[in-house]
GUGU-417535 format. One line per 8 residues: number of its first residue (from 1); their letters; for each residue x, y, z of N, C-alpha, C, O. Coordinates in steps of 0.2 Angstrom, whole numbers. Each point is the difference from the previous one (the first is absolute). Last residue first. Example, Ala and Ser with C-alpha at 12.3 -4.5 7.8 and 13.67 -1.06 7.14 Angstrom:
<nodes>
2	SA	64,-11,35,4,6,1,-4,5,3,3,6,1  -1,-34,-1,-4,6,0,4,6,0,5,-1,3
</nodes>
This chain:
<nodes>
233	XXXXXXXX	-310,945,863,-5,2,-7,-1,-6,-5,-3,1,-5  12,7,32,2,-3,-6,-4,-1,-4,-6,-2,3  5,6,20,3,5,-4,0,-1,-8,-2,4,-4  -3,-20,22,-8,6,-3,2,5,-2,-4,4,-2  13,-29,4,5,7,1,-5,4,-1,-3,-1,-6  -1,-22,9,6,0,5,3,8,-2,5,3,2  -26,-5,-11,-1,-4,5,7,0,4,0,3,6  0,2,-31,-4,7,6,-2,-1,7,-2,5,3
225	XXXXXXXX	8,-25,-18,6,5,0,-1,6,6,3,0,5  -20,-15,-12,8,-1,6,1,5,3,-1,3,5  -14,1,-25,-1,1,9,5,-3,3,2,4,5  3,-7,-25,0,6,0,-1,1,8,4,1,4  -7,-21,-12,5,0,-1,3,8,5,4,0,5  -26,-7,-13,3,-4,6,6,2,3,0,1,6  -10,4,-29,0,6,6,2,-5,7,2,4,4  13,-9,-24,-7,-1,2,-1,5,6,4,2,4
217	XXXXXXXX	11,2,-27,0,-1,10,-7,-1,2,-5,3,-2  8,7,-22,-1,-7,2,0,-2,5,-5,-3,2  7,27,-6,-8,-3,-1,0,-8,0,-5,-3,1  24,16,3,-6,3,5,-4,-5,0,-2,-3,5  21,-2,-16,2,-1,7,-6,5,4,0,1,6  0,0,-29,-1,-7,1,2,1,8,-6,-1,2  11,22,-12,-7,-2,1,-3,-7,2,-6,0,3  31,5,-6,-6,4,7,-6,-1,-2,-3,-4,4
209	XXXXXXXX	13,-7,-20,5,-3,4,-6,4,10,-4,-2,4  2,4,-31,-6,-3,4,4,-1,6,-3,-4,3  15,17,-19,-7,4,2,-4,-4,4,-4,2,3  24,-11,-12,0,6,3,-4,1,5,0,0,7  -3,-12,-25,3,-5,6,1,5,5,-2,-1,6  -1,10,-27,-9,0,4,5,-6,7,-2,1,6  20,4,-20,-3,9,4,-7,-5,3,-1,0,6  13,-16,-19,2,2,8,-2,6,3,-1,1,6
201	XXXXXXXX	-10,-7,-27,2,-5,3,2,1,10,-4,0,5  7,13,-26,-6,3,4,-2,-7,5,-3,1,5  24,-3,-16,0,7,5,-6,0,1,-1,0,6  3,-15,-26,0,-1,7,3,4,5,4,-4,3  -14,11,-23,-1,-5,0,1,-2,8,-5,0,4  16,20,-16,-9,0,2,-5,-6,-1,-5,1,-2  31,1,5,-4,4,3,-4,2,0,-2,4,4  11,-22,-14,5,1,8,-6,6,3,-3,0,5
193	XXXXXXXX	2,-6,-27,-3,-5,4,2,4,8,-4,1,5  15,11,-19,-8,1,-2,-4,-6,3,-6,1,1  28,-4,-3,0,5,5,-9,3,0,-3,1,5  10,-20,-20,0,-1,7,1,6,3,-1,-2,6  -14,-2,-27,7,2,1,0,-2,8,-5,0,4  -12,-3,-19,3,-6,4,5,4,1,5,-4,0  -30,15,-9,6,-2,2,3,-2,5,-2,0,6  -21,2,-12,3,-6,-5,10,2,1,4,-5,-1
185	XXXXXXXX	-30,10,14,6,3,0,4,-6,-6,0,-6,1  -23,4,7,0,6,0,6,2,-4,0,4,-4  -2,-24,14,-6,1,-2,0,4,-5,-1,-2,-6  15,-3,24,2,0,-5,-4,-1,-6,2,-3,-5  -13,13,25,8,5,-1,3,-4,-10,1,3,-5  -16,-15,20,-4,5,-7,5,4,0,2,0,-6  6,-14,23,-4,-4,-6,-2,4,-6,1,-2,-6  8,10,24,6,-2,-6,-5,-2,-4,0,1,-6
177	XXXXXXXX	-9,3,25,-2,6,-3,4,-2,-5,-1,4,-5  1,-20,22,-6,0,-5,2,7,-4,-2,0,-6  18,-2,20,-1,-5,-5,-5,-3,-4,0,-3,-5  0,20,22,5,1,-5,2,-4,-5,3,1,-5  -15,-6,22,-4,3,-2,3,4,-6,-4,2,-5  16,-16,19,-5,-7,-5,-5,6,-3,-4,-2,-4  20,13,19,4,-3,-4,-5,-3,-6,0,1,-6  -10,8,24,2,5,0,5,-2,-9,-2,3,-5
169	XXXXXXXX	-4,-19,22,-4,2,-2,-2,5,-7,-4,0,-4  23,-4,20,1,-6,-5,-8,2,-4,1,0,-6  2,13,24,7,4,-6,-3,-7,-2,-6,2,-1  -10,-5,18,0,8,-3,6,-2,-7,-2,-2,-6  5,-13,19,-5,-3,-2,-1,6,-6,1,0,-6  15,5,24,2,-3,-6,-5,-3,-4,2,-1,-6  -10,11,23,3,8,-4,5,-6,-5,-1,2,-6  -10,-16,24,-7,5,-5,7,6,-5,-2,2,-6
161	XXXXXXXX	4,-25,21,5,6,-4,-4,2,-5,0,-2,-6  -10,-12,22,6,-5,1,6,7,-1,5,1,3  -31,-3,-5,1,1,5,8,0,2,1,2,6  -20,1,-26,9,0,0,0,-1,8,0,6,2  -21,0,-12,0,-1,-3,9,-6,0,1,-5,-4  -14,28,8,-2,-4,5,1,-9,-2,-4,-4,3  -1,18,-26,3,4,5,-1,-6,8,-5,-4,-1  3,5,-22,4,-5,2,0,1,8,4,-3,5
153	XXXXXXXX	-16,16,-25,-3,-8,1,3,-5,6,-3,-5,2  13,28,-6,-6,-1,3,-4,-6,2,-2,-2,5  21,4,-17,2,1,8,-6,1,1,-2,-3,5  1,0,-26,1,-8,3,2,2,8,-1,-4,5  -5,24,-21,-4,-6,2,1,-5,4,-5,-2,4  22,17,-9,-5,3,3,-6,-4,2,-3,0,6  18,-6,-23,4,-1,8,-5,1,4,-2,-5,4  -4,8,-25,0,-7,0,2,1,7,-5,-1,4
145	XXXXXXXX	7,22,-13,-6,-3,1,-3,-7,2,-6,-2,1  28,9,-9,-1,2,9,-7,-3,-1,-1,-5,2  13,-1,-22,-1,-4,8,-1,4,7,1,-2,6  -5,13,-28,-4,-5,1,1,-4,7,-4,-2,5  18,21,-8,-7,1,1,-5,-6,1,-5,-1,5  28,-1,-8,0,4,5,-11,0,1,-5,-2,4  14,-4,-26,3,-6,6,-3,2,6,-3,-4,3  4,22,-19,-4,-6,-1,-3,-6,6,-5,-1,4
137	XXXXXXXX	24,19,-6,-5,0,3,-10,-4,1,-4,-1,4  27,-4,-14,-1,-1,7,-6,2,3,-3,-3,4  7,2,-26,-2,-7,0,0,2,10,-3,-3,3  10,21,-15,-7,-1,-1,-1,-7,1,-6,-1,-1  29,8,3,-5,5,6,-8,-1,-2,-4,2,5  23,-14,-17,-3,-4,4,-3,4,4,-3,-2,5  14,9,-22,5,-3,3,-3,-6,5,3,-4,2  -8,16,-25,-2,-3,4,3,-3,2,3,-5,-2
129	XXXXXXXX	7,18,-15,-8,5,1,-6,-5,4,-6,1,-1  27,-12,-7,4,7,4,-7,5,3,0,4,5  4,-31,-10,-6,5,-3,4,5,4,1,-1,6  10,-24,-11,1,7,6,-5,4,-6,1,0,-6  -1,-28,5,2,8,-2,-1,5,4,-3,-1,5  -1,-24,-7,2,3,6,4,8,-3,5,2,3  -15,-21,-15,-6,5,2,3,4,8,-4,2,4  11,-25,-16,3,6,-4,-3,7,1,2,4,-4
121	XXXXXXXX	-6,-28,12,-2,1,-5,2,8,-2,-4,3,-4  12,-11,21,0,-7,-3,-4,2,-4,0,-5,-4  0,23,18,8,-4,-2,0,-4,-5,3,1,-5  -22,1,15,-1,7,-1,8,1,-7,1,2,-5  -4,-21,25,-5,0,-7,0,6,-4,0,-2,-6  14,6,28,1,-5,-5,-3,-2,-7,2,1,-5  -11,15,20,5,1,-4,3,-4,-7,1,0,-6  -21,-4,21,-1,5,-4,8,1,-3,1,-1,-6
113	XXXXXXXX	-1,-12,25,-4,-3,-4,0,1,-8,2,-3,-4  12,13,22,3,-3,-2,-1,-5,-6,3,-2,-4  -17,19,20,5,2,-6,5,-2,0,5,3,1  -22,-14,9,-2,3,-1,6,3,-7,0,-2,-5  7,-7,25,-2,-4,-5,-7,3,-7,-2,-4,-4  14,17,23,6,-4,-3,-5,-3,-7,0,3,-5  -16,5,20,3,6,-5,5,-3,-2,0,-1,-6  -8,-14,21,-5,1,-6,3,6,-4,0,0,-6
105	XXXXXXXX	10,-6,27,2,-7,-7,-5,3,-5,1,-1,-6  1,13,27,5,3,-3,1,-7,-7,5,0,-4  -28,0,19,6,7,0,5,1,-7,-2,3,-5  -5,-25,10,-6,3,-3,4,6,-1,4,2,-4  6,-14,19,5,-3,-8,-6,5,-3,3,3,-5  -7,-1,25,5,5,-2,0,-3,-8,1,4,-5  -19,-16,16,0,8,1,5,5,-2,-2,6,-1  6,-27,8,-4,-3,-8,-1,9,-2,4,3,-4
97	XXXXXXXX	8,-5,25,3,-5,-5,-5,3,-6,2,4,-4  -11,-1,24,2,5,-2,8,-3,-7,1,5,-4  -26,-17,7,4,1,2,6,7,-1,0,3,-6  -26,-10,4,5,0,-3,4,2,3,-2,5,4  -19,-14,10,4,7,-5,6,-1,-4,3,-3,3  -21,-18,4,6,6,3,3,6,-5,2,1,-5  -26,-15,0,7,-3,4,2,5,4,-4,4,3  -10,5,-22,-1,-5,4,8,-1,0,5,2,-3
89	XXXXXXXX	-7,16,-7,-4,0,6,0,-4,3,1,0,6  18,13,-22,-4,-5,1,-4,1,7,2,4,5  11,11,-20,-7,2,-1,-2,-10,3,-5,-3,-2  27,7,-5,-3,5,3,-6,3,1,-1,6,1  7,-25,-15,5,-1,4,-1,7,8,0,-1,6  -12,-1,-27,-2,-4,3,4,-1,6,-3,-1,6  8,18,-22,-7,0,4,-1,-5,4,-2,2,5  20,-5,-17,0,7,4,-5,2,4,0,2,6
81	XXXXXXXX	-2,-19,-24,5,-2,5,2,5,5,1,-3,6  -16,9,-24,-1,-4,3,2,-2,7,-3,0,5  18,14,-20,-6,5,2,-8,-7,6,-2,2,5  21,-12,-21,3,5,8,-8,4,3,-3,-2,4  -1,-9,-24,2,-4,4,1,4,8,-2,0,6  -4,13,-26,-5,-4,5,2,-4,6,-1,0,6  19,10,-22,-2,3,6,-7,-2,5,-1,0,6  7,-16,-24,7,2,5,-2,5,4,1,-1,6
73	XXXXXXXX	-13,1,-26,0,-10,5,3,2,7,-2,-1,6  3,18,-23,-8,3,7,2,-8,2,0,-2,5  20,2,-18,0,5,5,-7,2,3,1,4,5  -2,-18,-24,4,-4,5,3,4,5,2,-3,5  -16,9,-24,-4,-4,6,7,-2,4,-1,-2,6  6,17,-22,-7,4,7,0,-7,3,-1,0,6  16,-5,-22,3,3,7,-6,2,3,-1,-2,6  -4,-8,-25,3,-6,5,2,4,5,-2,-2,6
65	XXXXXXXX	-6,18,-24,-6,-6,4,4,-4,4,-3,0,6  17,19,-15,-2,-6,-2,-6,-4,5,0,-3,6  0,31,-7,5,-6,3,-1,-5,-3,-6,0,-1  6,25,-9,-7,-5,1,7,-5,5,6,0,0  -6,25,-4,6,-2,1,-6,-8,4,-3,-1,5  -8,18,-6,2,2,-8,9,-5,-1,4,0,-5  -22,3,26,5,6,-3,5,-1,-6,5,4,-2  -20,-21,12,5,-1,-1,5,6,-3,5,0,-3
57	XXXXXXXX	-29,-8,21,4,3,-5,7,-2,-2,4,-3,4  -29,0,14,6,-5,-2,0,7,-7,-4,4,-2  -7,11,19,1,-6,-1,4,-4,-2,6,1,2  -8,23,2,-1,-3,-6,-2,-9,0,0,-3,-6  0,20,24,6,0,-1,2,-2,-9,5,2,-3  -26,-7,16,-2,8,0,8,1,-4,0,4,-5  -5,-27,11,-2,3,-5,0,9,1,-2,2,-6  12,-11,22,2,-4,-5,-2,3,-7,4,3,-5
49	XXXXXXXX	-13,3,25,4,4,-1,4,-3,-6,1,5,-4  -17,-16,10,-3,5,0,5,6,-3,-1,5,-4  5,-27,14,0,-1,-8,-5,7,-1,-1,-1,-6  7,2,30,5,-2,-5,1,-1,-7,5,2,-3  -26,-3,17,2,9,-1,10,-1,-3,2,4,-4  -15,-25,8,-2,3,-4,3,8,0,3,2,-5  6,-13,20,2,-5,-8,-4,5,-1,2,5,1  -10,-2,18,9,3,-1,3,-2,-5,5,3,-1
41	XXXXXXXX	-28,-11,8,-1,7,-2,9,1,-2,1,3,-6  -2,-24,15,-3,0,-10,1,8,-2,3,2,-4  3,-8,26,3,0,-4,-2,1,-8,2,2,-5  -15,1,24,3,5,0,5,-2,-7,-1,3,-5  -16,-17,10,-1,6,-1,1,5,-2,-2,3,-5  11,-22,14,-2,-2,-7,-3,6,-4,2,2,-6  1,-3,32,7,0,-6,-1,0,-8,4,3,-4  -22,-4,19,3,7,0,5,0,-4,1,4,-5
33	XXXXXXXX	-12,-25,9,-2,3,-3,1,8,-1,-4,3,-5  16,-17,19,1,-2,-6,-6,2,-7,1,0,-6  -4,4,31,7,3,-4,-1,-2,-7,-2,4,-4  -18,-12,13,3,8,1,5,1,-2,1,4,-5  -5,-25,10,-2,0,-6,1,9,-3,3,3,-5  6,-12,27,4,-2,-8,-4,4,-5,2,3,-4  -7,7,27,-2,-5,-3,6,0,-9,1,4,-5  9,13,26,-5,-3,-3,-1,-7,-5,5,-3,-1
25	XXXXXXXX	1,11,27,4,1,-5,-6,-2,-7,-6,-3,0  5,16,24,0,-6,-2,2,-2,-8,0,5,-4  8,11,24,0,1,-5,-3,-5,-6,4,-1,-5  -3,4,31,-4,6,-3,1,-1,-8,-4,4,-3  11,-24,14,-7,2,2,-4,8,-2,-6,1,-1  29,-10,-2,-6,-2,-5,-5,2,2,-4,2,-3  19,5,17,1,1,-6,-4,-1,-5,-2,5,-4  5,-16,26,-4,6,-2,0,5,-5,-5,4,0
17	XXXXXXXX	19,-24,0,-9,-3,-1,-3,6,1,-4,2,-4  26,1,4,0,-2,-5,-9,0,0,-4,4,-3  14,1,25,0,5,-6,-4,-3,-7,-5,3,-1  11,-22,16,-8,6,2,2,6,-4,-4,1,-5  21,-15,0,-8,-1,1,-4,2,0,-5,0,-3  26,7,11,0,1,-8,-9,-2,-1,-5,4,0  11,-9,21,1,9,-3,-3,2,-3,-5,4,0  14,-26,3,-6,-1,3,-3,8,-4,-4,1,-4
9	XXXXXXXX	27,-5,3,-8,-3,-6,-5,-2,3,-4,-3,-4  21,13,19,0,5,-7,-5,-3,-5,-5,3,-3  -1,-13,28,6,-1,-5,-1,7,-3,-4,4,2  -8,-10,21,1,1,-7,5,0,0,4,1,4  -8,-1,17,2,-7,-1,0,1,-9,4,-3,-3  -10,20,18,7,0,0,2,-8,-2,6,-3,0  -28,18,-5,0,-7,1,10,1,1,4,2,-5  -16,21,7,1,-4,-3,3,-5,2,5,0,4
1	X	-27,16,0,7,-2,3,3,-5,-5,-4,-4,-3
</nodes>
């Protein structure tokens, strides 16, 4: 029978705590050594593909030494700052704020990095026999297998906005895959930045957007859910 003296958060509570009770959560030392796991394997099969594609090259068009390091300085950076910002554990989740500027600031910046320098030293030519469909696929491939990882490593993980966690993730993994992309690739033209540079950027943002909102949502979260609706998935 029910307490007509309870609250909605009274409710809430006891849902919440029965909750935990079927789905006990795991020991730190456990996660973090699955993530480590997962993520290392997802970098590894990335530089995998890397070298299987040819590795660092200059297709016969060499770059000056100052620009390689000062566009990998510049995409490590992003690529870092991406990851960190959408991939935090301790404290509070990132916010949905920090979470978009990642979204829609890292492809902006990104090819605005690469261009410009590319400009400034005079290596922004247009190749008519590469438009950027092999750097995307590139892109595409290494940062899936990064993606793929981290939503696993990541998984149960977001209690706040699991499918934006997902798409920003999605983003910082396409920002690792630029890393070896500019590795690999010596043209600076801006529509060939634009489209096999930073497009694979927003396509993997894409792609982690429904899978993040499975696999990070904590399962606590989920059972609510399935608590105030058993229709619901």
């Amino acid at each position: 029978m029910t307490d007509p003296l309870s609250t909605p958060a009274d409710a809430l509570k006891s849902r919440t705590q029965a909750a935990l009770r079927r789905e006990p959560s795991e020991t730190r030392p456990r996660v973090a050594r699955r993530e480590s796991v997962l993520a290392v394997a997802g970098f590894a099969a990335a530089l995998g593909v890397f070298a299987a594609v040819g590795g660092f090259r200059d297709l016969g068009a060499p770059r000056p030494p100052q620009l390689i390091a000062i566009t990998l300085v510049g995409t490590i950076v992003l690529a870092i700052g991406s990851f960190r910002t959408s991939a935090r554990r301790a404290g509070l989740p990132a916010s949905r704020e920090a979470l978009l500027a990642v979204l829609l600031g890292a492809p902006l910046a990104l090819f605005a990095w690469k261009t410009s320098w590319s400009a400034a030293f005079d290596a922004n030519i247009w190749w008519p026999t590469r438009p950027g469909l092999l750097c995307l696929a590139v892109s595409l491939t290494t940062g899936g297998v990064i993606l793929a990882s981290l939503l696993a490593a990541r998984r149960h993980s977001d209690p706040v906005h699991p499918h934006l966690s997902g798409a920003a993730l999605g983003v910082a993994s396409g920002a690792a895959a630029a890393v070896f992309v500019d590795l690999w690739c010596p043209v600076g033209h801006p529509a060939h930045v634009a489209l096999g540079h930073a497009l694979p950027m927003l396509l993997l943002g894409l792609a982690g957007a429904w899978p993040g909102g499975r696999l990070l949502a904590l399962g606590v979260a989920k059972t609510l859910r399935k608590d105030r609706n058993p229709a619901a998935d």
